[in-house]
C-alpha positions in Angstrom: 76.8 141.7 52.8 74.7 140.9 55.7 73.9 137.9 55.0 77.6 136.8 54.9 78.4 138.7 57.8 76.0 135.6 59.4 77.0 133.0 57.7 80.5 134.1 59.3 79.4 134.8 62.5 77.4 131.4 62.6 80.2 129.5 61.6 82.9 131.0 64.3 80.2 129.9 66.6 80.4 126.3 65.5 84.2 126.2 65.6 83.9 127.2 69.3 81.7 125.3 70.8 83.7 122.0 70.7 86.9 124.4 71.9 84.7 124.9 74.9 83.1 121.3 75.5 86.4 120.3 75.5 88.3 123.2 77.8 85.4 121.8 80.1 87.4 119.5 82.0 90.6 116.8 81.8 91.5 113.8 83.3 94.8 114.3 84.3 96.4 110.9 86.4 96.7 108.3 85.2 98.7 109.9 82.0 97.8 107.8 78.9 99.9 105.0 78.4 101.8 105.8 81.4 103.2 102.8 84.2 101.2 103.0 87.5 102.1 101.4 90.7 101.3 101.6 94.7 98.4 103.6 95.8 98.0 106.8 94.0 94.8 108.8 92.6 92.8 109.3 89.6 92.6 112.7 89.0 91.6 115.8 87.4 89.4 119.2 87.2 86.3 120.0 85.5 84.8 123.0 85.4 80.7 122.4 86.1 80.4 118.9 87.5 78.8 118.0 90.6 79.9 114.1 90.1 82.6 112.3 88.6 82.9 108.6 88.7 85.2 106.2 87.3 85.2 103.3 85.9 88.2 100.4 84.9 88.1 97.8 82.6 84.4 98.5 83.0 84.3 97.9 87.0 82.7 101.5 88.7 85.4 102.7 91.6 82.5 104.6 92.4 82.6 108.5 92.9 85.3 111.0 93.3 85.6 113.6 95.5 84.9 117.4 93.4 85.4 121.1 94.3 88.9 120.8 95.9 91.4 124.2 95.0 92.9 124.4 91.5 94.2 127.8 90.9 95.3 127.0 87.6 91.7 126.7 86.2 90.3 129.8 87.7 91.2 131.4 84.3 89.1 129.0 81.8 86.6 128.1 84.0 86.0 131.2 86.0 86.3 129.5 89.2 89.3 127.9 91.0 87.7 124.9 92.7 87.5 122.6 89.8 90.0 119.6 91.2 88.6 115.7 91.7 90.2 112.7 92.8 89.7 109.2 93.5 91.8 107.3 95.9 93.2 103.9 93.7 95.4 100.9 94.6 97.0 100.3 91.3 98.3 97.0 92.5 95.3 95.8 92.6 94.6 94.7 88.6 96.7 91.9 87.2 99.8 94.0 85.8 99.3 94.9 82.4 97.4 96.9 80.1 93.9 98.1 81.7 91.9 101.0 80.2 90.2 103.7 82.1 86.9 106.1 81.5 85.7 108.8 83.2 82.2 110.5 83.7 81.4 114.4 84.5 77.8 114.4 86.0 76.7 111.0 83.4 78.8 112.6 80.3 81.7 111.1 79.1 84.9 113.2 79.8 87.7 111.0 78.8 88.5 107.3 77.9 92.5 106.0 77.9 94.9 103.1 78.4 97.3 103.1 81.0 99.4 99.9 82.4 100.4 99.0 85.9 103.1 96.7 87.9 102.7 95.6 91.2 104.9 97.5 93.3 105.6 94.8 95.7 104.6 92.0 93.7 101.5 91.5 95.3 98.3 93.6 95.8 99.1 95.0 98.8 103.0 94.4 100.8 103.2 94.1 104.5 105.5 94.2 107.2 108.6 95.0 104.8 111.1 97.8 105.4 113.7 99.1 102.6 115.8 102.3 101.8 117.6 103.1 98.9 119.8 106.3 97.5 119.7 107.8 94.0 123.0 109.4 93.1 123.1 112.5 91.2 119.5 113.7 91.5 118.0 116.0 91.2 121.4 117.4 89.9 125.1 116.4 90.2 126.5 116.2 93.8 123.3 115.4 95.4 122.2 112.3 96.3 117.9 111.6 96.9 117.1 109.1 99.8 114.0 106.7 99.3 112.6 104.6 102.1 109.4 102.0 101.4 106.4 103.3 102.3 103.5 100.2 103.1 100.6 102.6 103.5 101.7 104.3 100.1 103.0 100.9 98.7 105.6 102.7 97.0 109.3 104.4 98.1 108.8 107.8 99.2 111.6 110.3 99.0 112.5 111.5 102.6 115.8 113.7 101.9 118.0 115.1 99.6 121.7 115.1 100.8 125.2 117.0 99.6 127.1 114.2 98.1 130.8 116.4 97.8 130.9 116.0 101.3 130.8 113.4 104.5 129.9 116.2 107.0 126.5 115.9 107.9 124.2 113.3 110.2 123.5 110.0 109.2 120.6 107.4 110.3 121.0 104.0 111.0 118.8 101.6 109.1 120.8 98.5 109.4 123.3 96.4 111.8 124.9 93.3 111.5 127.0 91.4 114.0 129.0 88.3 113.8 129.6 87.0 117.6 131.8 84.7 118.8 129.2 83.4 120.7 126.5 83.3 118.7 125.5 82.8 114.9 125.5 85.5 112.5 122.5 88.3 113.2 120.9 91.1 110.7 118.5 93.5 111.9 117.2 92.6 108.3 116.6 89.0 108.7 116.6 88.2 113.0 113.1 89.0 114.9 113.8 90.0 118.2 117.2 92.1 116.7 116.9 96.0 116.3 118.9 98.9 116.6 118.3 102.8 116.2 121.4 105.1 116.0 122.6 108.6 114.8 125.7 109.2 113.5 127.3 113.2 113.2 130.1 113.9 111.2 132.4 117.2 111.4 135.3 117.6 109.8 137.7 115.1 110.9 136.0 114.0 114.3 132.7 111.9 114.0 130.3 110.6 116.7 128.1 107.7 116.8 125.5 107.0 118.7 123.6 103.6 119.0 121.3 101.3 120.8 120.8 97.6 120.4 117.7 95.8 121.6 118.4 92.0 121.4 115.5 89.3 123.1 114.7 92.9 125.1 117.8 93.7 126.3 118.8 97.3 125.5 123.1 97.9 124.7 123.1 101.7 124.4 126.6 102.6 122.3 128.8 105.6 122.1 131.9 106.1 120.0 133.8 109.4 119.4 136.9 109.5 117.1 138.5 111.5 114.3 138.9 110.1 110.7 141.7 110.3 108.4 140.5 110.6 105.0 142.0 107.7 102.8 140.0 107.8 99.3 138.3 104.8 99.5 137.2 104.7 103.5 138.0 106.5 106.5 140.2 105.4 109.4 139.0 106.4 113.0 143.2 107.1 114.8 141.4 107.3 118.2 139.6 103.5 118.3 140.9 101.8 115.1 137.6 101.6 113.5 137.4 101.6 109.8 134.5 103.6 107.9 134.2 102.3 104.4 132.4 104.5 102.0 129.9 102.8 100.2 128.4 105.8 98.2 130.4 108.6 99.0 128.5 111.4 100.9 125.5 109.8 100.6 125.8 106.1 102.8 128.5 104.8 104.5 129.0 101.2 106.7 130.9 101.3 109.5 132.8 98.3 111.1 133.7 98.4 114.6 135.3 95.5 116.8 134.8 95.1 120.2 134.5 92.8 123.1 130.8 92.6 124.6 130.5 90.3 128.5 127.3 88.8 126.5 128.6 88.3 123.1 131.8 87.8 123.4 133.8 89.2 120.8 132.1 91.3 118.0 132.6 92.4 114.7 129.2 95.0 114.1 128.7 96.3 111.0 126.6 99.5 111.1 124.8 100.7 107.3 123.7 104.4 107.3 122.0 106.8 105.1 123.0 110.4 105.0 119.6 112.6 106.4 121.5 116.1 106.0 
């Protein structure tokens, strides 16, 4: 009887001993077989190590930071500050399949494939500006605003808006004039062209509010008027201006015409996103 009472005991013992190796650590980004893009981290916790390095396609990215806060372990590990992380520009490998391998204090934690795009098309994108504007997420009626981010080398999300409604402010990101004076000019295309501008709507009265800096010269704008709601745009019954909504709620563009002593006569088309 005692003697199987050993054999048992000795045998439970076995069957833990790789459950605890393994609840030792885990790598956790990148995700196996996942798509990776921009600059982003390797990641992870481990329980005991003092180093981690990491290593793709066989090339050492040297060694992570360890000890940072991860509540979530405290219970299996005793502790809480398990975390590590390794700063990583996934642009940087030719897109495509790459695989990954990482080391707790010389031992090997975990080996995986993951693949990765270039998020600008190069290794690393400069000197470009975007926004963009997911409808319907997180849930229906909201719309999520994404702007490029170079330092990330990814879009970032920098708002969530109610999309059931055009009351709220707005943020200009783009303008576009056609003179009579001059050729056509984009803030997206012309050097020297720029503009910065708020735009508040309240029930039926809006207010925008922009400045122009062309060559250096500064043409501050302000507009006040109250909108007539006609399904597919809105029509300003003070100045004549019509609003047309793009994505409902969520962007709108804005064409005003007016007569400018420099320009001569101008058709400016204003694109905004929706910040609240």
């Amino acid at each position: 009887m005692m003697m199987t009472m050993l054999r048992t005991l000795i045998s439970s013992a076995g069957l833990c001993l790789p459950m605890l190796a393994a609840a030792q650590g885990n790598l956790e980004n990148p995700v196996a077989g996942s798509t990776e893009s921009g600059i982003g981290v390797v990641s992870g916790w481990h329980c005991t190590a003092k180093e981690i390095t990491v290593f793709v396609d066989g090339a050492s990215l040297g060694k992570s930071g360890v000890g940072s806060a991860r509540n979530g372990t405290a219970g299996i590990c005793g502790h809480a500050n398990t975390g590590f992380s390794l700063l990583y520009n996934y642009n940087l490998p030719e897109p495509g399949a790459h695989g990954i391998a990482v080391y707790a204090d010389g031992q090997l934690l975990e080996r995986r494939t993951f693949n990765t795009v270039r998020s600008g098309g190069v290794p690393f994108l400069e000197g470009k500006s975007a926004t963009a504007t997911i409808q319907n997420f997180p849930v229906n009626g909201k719309a999520t605003a994404l702007r490029w981010s170079q330092a990330k080398q990814s879009f970032v999300v920098v708002g969530n808006t109610d999309t059931t409604t055009l009351d709220g402010t707005y943020a200009l990101y783009r303008v576009t004039l056609q003179t009579s004076r001059y050729a056509l000019m984009d803030t997206a295309a012309n050097s020297g062209f720029s503009a910065t501008g708020t735009m508040a709507v309240t029930g039926s009265s809006y207010t925008q509010q922009i400045s122009i800096l062309l060559n250096g010269v500064s043409m501050p704008v302000t507009i006040e008027g109250r909108l007539n709601d006609r399904g597919h745009y809105l029509y300003d019954q003070i100045n004549g201006n019509q609003l047309v909504v793009v994505e409902r709620g969520a962007a709108l563009i804005t064409s005003i015409l007016y007569q400018d002593p420099t320009l001569g006569w101008v058709n400016e088309i204003d694109y905004w996103t929706k910040t609240n």
